[in-house]
Backbone of each chain as ProteinMPNN parsed JSONL, in Angstrom:
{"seq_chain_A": "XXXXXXXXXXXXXXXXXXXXXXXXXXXXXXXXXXXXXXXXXXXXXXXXXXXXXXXXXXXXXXXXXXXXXXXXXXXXXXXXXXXXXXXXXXXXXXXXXXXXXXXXXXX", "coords_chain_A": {"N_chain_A": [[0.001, -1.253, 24.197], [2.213, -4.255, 24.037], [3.16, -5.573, 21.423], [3.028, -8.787, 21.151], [2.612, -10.779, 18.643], [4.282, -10.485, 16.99], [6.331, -11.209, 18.421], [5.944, -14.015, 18.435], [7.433, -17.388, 18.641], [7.978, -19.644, 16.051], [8.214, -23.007, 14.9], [10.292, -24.672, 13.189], [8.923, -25.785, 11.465], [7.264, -23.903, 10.877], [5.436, -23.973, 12.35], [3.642, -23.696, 15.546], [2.517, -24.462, 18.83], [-0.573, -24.905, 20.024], [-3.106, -24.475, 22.759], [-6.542, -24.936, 23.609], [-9.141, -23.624, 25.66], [-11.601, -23.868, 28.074], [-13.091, -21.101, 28.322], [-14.813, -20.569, 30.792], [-14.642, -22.864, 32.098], [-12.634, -23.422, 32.155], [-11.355, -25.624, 31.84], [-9.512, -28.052, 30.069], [-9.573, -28.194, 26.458], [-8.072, -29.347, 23.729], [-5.029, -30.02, 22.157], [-3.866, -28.625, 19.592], [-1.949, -27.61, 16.377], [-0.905, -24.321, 14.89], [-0.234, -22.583, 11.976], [1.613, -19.414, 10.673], [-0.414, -18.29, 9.563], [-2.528, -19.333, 9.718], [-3.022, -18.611, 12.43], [-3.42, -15.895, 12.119], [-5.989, -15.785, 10.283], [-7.24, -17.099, 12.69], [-7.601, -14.763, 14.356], [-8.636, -12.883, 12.717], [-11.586, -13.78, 11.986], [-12.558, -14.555, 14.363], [-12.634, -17.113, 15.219], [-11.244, -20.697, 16.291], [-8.743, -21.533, 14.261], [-6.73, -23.892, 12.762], [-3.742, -25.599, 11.894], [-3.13, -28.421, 10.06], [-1.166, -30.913, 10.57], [-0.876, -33.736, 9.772], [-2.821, -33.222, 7.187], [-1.5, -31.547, 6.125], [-2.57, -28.957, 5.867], [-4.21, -25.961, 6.194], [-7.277, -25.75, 8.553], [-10.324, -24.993, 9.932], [-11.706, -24.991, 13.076], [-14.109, -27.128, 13.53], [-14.981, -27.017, 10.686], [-15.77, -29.081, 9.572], [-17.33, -30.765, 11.301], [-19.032, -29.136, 12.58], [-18.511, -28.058, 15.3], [-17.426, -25.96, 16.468], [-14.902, -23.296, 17.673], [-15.446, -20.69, 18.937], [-13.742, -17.501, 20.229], [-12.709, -16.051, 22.712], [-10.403, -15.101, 23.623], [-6.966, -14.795, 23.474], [-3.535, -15.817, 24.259], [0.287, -15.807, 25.012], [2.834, -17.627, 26.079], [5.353, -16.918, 28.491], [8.386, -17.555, 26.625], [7.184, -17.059, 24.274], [6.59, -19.21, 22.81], [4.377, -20.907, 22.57], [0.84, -20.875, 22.333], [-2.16, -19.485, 23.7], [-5.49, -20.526, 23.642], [-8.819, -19.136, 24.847], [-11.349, -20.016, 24.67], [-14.939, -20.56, 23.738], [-16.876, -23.208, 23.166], [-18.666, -25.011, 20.838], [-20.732, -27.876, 21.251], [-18.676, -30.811, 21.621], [-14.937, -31.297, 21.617], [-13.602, -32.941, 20.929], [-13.116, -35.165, 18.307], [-13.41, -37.742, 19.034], [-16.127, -37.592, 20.017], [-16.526, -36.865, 23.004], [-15.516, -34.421, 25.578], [-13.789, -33.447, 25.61], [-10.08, -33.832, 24.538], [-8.311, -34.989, 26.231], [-8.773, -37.504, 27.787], [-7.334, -39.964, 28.235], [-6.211, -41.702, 30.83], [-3.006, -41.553, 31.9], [-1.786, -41.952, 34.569]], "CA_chain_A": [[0.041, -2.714, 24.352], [3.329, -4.727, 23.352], [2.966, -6.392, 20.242], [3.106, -10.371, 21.209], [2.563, -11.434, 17.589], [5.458, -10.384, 16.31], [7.292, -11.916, 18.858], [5.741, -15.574, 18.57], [8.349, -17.9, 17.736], [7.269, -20.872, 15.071], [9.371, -23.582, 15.047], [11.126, -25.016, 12.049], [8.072, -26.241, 10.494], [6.534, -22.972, 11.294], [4.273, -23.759, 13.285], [3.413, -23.069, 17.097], [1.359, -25.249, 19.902], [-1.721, -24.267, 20.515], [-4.089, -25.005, 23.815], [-7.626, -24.694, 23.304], [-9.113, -23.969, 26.911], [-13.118, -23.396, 28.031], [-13.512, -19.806, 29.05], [-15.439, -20.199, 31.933], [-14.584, -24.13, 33.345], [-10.327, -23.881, 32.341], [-10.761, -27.585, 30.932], [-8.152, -27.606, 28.883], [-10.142, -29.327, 25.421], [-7.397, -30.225, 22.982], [-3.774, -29.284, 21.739], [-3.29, -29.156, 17.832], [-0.702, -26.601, 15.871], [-1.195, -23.349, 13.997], [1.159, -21.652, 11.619], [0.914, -17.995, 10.868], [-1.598, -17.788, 8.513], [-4.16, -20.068, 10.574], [-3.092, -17.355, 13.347], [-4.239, -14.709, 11.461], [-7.098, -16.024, 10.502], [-8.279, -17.025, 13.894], [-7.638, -13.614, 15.086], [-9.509, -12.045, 11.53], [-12.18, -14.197, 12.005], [-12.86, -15.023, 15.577], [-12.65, -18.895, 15.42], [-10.334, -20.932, 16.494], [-8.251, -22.085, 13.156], [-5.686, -24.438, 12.976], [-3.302, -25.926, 10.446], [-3.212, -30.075, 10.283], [0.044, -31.267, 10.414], [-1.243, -35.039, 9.131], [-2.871, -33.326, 6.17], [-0.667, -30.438, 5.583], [-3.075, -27.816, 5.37], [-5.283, -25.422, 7.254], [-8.927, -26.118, 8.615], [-11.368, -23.929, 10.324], [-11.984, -26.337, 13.853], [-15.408, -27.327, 13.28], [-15.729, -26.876, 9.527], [-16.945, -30.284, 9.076], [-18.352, -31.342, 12.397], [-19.355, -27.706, 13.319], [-18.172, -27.836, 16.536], [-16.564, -24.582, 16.09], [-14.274, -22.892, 18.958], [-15.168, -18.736, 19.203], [-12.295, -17.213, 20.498], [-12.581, -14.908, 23.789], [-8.836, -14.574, 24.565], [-5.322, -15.373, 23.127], [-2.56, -15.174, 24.956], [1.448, -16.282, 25.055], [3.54, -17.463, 27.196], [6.712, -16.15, 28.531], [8.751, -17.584, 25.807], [6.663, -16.924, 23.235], [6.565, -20.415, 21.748], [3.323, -21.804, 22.428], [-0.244, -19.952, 22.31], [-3.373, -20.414, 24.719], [-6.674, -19.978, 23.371], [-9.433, -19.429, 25.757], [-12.908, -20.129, 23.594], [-16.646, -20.836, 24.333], [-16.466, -24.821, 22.463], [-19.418, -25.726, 20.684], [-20.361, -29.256, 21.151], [-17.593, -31.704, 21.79], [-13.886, -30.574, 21.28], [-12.71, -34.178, 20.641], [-13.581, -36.041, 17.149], [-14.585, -39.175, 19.53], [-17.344, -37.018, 20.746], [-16.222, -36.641, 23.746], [-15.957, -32.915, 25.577], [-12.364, -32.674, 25.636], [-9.22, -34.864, 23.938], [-7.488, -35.382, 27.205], [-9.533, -38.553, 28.43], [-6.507, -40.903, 28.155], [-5.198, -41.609, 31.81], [-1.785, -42.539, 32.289], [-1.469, -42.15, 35.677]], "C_chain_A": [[1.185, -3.294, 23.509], [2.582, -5.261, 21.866], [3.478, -8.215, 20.405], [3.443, -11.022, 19.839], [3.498, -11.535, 16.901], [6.793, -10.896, 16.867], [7.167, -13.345, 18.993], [6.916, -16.02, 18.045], [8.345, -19.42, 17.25], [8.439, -21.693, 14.947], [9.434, -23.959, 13.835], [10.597, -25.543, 11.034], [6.883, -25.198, 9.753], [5.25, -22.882, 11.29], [4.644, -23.833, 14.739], [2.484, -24.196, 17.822], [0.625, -24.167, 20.205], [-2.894, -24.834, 21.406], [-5.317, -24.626, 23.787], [-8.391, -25.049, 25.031], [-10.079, -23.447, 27.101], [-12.543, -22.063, 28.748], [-13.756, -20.011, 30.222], [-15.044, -21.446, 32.795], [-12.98, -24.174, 33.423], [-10.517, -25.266, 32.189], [-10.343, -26.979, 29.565], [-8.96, -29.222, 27.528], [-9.105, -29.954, 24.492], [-5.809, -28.776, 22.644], [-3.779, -29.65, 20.114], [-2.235, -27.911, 17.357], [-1.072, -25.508, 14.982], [-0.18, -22.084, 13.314], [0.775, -20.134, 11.36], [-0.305, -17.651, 10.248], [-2.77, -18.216, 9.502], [-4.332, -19.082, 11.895], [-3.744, -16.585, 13.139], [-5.592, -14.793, 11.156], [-8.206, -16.173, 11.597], [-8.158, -15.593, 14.208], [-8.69, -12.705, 14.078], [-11.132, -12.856, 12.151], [-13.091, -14.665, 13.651], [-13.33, -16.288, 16.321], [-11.716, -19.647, 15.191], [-9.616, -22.228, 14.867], [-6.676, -22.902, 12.9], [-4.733, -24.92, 11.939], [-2.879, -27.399, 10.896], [-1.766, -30.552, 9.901], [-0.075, -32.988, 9.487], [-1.766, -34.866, 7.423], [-2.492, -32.031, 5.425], [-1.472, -29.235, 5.144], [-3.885, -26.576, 6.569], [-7.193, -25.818, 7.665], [-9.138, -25.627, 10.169], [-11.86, -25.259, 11.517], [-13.612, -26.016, 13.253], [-16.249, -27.318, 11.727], [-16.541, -28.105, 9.058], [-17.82, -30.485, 10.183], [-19.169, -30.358, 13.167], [-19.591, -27.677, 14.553], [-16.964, -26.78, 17.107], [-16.207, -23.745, 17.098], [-14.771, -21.143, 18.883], [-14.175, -18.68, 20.684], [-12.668, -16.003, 21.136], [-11.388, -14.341, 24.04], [-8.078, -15.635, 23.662], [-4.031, -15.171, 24.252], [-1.466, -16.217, 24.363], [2.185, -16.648, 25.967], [4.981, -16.587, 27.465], [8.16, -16.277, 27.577], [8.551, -17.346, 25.024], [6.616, -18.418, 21.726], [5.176, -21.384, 22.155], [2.027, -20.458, 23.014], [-1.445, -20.493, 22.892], [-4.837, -19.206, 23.971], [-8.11, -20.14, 24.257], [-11.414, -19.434, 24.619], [-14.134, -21.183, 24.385], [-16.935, -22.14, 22.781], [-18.425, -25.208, 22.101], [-20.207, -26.741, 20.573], [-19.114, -29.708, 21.431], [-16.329, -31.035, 21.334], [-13.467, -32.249, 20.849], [-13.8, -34.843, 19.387], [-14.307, -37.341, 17.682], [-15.773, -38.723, 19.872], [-17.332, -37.102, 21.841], [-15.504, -35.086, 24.092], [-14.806, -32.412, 25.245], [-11.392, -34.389, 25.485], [-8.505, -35.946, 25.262], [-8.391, -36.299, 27.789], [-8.648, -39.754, 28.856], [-6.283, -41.035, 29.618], [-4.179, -42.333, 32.182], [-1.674, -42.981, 33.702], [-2.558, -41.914, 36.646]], "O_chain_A": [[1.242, -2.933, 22.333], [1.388, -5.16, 21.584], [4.321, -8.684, 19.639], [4.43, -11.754, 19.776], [3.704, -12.516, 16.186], [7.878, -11.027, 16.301], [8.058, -13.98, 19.557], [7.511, -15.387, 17.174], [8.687, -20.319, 18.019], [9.563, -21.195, 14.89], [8.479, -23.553, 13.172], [11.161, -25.82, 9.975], [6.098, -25.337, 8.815], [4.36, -22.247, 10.724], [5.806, -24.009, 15.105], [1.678, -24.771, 17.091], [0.901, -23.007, 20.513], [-3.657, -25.637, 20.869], [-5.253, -23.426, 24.054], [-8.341, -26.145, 25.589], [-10.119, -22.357, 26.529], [-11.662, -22.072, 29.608], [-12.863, -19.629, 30.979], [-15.045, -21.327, 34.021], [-12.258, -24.681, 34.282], [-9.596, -26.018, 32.508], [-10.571, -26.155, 28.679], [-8.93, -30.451, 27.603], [-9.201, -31.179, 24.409], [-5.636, -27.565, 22.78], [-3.704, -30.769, 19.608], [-1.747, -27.285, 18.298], [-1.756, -25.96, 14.064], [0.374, -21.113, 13.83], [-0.281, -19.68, 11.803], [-1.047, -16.716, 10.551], [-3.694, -17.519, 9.922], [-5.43, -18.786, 12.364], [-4.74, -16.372, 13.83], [-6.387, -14.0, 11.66], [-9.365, -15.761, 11.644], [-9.337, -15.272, 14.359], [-9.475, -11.91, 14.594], [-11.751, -12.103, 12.902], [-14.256, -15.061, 13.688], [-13.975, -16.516, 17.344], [-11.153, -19.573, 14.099], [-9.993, -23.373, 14.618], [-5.62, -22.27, 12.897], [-5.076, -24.493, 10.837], [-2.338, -27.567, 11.989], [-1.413, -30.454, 8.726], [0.736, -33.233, 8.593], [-1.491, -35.677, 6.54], [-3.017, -31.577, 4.408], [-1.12, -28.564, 4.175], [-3.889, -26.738, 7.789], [-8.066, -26.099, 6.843], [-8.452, -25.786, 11.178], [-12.296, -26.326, 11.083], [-14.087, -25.008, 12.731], [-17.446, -27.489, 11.499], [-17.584, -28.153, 8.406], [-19.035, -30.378, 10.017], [-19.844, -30.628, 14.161], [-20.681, -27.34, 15.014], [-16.01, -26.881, 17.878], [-17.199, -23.26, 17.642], [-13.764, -20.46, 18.695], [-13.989, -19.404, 21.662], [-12.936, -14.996, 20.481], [-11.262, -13.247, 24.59], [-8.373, -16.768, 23.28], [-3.897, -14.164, 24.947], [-1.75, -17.141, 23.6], [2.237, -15.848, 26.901], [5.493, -15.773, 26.697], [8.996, -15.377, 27.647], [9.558, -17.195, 24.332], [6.613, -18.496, 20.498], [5.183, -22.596, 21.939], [2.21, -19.507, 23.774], [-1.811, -21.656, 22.722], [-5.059, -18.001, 23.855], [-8.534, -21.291, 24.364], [-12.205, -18.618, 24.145], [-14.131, -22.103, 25.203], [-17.14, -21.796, 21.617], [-19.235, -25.569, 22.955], [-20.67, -26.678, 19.434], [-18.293, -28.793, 21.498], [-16.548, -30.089, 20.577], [-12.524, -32.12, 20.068], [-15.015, -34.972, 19.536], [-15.292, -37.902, 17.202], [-16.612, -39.604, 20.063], [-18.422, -37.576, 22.16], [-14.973, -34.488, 23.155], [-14.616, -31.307, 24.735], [-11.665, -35.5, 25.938], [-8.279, -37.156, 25.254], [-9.041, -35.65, 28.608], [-9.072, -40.52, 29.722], [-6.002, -39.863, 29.87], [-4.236, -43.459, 32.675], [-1.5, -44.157, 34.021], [-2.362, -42.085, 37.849]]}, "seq_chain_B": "XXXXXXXXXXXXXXXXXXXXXXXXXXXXXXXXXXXXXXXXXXXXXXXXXXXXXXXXXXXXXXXXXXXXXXXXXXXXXXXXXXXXXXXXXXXXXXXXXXXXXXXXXXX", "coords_chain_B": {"N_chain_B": [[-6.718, -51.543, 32.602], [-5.696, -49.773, 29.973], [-2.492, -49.553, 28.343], [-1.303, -46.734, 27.796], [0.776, -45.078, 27.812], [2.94, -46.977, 26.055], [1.356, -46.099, 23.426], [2.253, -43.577, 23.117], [3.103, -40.798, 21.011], [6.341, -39.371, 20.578], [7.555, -36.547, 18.664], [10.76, -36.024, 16.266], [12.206, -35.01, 17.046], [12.197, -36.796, 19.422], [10.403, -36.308, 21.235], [7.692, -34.758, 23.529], [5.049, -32.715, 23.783], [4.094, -31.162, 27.108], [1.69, -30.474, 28.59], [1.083, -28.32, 31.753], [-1.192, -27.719, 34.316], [-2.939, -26.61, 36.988], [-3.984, -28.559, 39.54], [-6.142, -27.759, 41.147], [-7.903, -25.65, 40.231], [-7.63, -25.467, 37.734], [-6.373, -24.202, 35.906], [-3.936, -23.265, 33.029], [-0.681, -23.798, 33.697], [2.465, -23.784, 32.58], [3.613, -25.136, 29.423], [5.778, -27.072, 28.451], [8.557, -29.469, 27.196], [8.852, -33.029, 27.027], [11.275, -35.963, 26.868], [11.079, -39.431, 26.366], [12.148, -40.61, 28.494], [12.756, -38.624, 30.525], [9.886, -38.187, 31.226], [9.142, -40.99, 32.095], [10.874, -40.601, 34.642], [9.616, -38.529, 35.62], [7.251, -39.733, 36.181], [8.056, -41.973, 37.915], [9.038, -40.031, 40.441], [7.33, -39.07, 41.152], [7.201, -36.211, 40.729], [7.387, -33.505, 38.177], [9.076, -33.163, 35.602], [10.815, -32.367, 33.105], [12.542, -32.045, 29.075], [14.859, -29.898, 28.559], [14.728, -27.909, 25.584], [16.649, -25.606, 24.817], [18.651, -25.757, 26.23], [19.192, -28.672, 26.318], [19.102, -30.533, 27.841], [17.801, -32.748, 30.719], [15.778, -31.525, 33.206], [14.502, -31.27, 36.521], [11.27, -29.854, 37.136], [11.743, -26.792, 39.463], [14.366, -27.409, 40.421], [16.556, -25.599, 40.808], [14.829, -23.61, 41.531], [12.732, -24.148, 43.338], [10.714, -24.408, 42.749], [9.179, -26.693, 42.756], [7.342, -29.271, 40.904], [4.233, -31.434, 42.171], [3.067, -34.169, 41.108], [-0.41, -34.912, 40.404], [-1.938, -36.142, 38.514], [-1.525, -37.755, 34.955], [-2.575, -37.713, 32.342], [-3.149, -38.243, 28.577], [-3.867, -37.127, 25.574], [-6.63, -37.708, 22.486], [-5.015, -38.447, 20.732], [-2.565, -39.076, 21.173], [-0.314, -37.729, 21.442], [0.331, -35.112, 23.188], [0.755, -34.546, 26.179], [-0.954, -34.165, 29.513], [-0.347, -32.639, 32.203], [-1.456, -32.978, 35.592], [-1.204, -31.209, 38.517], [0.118, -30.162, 41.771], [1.316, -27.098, 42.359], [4.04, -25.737, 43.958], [4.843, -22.249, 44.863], [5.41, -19.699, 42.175], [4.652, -20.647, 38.594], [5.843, -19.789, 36.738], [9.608, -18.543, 35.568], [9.332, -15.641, 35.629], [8.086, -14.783, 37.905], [5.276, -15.026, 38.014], [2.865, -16.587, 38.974], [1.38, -18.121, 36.484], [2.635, -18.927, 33.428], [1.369, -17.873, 31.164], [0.827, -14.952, 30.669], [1.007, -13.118, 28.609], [-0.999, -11.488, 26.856], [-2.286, -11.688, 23.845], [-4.787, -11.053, 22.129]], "CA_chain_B": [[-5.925, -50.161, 32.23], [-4.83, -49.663, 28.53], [-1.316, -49.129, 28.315], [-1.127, -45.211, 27.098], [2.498, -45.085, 27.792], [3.257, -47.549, 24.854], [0.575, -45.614, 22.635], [2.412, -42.018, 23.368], [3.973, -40.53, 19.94], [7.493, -38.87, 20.2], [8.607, -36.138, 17.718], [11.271, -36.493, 15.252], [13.617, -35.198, 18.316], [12.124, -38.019, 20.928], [9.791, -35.211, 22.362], [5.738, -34.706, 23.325], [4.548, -31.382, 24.264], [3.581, -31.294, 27.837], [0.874, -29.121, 29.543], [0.842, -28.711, 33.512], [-2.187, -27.298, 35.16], [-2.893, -26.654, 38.156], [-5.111, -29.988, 39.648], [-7.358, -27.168, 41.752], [-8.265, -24.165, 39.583], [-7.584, -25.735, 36.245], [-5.123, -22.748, 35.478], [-2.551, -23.391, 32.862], [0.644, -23.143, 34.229], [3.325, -23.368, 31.588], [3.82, -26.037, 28.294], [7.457, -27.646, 27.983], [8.326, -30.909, 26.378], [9.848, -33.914, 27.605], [10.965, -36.726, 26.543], [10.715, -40.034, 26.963], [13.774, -40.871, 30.589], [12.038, -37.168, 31.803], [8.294, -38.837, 31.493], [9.661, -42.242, 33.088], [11.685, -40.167, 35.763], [8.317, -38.133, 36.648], [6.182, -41.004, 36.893], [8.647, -42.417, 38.481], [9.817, -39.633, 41.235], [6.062, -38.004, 41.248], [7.836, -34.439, 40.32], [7.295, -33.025, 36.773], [10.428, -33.284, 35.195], [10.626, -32.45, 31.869], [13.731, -31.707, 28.894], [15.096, -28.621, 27.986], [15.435, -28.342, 24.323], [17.456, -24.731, 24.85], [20.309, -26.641, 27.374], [19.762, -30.048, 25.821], [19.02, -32.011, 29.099], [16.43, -33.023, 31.791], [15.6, -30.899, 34.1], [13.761, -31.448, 37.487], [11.355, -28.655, 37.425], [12.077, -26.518, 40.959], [15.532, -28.406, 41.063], [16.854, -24.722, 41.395], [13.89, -22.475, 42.246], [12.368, -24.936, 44.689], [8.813, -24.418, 42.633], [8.713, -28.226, 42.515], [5.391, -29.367, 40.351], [3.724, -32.666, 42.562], [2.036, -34.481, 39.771], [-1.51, -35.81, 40.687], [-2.316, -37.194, 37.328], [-0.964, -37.379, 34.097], [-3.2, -38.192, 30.877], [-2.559, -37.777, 27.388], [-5.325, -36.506, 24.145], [-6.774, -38.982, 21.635], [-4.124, -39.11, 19.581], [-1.453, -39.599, 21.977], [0.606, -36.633, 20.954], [0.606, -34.171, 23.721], [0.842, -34.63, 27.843], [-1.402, -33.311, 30.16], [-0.266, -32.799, 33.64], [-2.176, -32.62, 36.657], [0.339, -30.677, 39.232], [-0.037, -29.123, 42.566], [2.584, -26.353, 42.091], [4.983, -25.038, 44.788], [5.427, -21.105, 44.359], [5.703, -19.422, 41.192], [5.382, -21.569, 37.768], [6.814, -19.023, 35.733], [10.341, -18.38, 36.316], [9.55, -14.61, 35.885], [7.839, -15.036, 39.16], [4.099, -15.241, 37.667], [1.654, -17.722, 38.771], [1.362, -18.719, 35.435], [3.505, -18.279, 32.369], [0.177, -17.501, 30.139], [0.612, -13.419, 30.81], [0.647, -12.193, 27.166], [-2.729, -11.414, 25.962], [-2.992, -11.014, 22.516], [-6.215, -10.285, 21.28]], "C_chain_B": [[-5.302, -50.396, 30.991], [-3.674, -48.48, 28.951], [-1.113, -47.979, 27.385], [0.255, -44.944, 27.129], [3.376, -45.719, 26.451], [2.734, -47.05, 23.855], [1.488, -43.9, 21.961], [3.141, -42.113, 21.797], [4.996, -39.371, 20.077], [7.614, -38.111, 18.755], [9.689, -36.835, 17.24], [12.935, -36.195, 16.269], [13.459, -35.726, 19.276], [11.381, -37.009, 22.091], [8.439, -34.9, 22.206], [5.463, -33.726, 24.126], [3.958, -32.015, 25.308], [2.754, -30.196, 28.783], [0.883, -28.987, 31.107], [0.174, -27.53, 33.646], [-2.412, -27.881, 36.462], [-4.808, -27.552, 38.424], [-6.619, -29.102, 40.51], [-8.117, -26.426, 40.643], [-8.15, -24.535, 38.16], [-6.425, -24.797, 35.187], [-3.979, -23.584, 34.715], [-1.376, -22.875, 33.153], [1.747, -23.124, 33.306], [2.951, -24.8, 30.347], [5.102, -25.741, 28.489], [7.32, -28.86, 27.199], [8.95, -31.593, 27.267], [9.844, -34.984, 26.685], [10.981, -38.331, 27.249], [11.213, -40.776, 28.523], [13.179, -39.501, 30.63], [10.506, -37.573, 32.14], [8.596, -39.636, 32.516], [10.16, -41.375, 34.694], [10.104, -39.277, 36.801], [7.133, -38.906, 36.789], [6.297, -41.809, 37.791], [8.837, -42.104, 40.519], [8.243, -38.843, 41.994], [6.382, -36.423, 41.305], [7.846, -34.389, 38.914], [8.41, -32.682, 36.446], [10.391, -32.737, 33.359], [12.43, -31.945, 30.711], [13.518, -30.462, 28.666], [15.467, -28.475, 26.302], [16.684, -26.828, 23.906], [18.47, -25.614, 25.553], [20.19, -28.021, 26.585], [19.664, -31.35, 26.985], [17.892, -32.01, 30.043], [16.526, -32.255, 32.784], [13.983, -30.974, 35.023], [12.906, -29.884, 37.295], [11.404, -27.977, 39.181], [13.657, -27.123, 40.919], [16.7, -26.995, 41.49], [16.124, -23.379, 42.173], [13.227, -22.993, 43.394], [10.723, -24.596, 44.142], [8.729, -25.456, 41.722], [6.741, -28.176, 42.079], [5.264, -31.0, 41.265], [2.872, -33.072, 41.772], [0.981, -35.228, 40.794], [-2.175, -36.69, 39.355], [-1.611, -36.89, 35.85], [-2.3, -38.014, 32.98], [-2.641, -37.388, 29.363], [-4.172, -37.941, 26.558], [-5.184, -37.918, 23.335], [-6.144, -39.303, 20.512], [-2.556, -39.45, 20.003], [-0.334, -38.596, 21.514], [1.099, -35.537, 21.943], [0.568, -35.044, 25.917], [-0.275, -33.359, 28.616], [-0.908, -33.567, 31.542], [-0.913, -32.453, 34.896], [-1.406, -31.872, 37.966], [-0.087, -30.122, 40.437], [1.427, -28.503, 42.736], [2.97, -25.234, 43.161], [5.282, -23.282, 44.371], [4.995, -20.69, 42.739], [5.673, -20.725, 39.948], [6.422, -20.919, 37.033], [8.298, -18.521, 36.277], [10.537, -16.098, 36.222], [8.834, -14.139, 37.384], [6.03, -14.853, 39.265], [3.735, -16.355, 37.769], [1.843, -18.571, 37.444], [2.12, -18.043, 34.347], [2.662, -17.778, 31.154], [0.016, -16.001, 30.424], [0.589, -12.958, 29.747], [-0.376, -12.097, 26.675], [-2.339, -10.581, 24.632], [-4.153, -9.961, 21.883], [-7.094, -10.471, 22.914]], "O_chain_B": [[-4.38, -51.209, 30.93], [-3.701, -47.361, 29.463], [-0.765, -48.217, 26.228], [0.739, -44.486, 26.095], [4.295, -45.1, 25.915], [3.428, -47.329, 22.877], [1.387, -43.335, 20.872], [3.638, -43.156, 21.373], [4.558, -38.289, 19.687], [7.753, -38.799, 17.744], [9.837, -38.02, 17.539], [14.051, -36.715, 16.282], [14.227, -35.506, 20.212], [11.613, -36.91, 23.296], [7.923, -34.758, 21.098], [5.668, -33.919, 25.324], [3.366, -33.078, 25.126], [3.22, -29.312, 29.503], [0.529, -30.053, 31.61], [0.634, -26.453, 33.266], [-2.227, -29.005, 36.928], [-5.946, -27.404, 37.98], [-7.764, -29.552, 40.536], [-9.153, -26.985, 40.283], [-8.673, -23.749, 37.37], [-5.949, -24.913, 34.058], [-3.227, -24.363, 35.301], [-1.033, -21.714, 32.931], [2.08, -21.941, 33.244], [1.906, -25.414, 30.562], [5.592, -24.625, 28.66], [6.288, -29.25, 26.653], [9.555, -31.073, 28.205], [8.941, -35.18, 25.872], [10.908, -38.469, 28.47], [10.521, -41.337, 29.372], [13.554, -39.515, 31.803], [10.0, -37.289, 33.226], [8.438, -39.287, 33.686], [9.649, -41.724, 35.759], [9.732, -39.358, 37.972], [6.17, -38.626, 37.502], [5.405, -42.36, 38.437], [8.83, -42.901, 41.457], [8.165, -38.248, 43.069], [5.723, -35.612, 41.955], [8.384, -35.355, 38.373], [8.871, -31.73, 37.076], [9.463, -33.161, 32.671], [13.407, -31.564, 31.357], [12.429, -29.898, 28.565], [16.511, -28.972, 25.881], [17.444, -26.907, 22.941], [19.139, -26.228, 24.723], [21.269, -28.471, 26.201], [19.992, -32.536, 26.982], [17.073, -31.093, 29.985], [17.61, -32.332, 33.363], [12.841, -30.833, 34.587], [13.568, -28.846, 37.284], [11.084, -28.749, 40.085], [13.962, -27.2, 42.11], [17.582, -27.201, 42.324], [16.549, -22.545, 42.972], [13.154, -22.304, 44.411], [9.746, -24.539, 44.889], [8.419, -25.449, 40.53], [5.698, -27.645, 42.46], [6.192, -31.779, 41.047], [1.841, -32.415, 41.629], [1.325, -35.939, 41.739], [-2.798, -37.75, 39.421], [-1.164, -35.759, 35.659], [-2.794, -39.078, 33.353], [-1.99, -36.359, 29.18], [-5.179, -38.592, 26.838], [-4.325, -38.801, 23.352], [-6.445, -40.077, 19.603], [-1.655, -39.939, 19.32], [0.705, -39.176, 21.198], [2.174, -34.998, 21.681], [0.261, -36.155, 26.348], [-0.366, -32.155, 28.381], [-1.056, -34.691, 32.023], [-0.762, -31.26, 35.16], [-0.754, -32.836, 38.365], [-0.965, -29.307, 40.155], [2.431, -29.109, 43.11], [2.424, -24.136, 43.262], [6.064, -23.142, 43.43], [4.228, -21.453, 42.151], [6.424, -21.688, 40.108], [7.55, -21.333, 36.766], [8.288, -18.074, 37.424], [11.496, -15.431, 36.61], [9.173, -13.06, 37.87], [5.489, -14.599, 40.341], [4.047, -17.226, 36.957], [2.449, -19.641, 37.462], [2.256, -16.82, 34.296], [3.254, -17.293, 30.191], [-1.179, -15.704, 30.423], [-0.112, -11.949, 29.817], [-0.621, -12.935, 25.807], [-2.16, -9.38, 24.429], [-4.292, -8.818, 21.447], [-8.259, -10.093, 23.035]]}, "name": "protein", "num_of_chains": 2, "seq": "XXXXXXXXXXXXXXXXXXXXXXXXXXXXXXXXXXXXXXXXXXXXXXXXXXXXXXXXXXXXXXXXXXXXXXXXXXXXXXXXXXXXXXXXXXXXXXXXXXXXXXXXXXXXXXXXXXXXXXXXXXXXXXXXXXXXXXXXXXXXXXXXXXXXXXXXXXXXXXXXXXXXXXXXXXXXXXXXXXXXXXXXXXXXXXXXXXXXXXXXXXXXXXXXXXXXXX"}
């Protein structure tokens, strides 16, 4: 099996986009960013871990609201600059309490 | 209708991660960015347009492969940071000639 990980490529803040997407329905719940370490972690750990660009650090989705992502599947795309996580979403994926972030409609 | 268009937040290079899935199957099809004259132009033209930040300019997607995206909806997450696209997609998204550009499985 290639080695993907080593070919991610973090951008200048180093960090990566990351899509958080139900296993079984493909609703796509939220986009936030994860640099390598929060990578690693989700992959050590098997929950989806992110790093907060607003408060400059890492956090475990769900550590406060324990609505905590387990993590069936990773994958990359063909560039290797953004990462899709396919996870079984405990409760709500969106802080409004709502199932998934994308509720906005522009169009 | 609240104006989400005026809400959207631009990077520090005038750019908002955009997702396009496919409006049947839910399938992510690739993440690019655009910014804000490639949003306008595909809201505009109803074709997913987005920039290139390798070339530096807007690009129609399909405008040489002919695997034009037809947007059916666009929304954006609750913090106005990312794009979701709704797309029925012509051919191939990936330009390696994959359905979808999500083929690397990690873990």
């Amino acid at each position: 099996m290639i080695d993907f990980l080593n070919r991610l490529k973090f951008n200048e803040q180093g960090l990566i986009a990351a899509i958080a997407q139900d296993y079984k329905t493909n609703e796509i719940l939220m986009q936030a960013w994860m640099n390598e370490e929060s990578l690693n972690l989700s992959i050590k750990s098997g929950f989806a871990t992110y790093f907060s660009r607003s408060r400059g650090k890492i956090w475990k989705k769900g550590e406060t609201s324990k609505n905590i992502q387990e993590i069936i599947e990773i994958s990359t795309d063909c560039d290797y600059d953004c990462i899709l996580l396919q996870v079984k979403q405990t409760g709500p994926a969106c802080h409004t309490g709502k199932r998934s972030c994308f509720f906005n409609r522009i169009i």
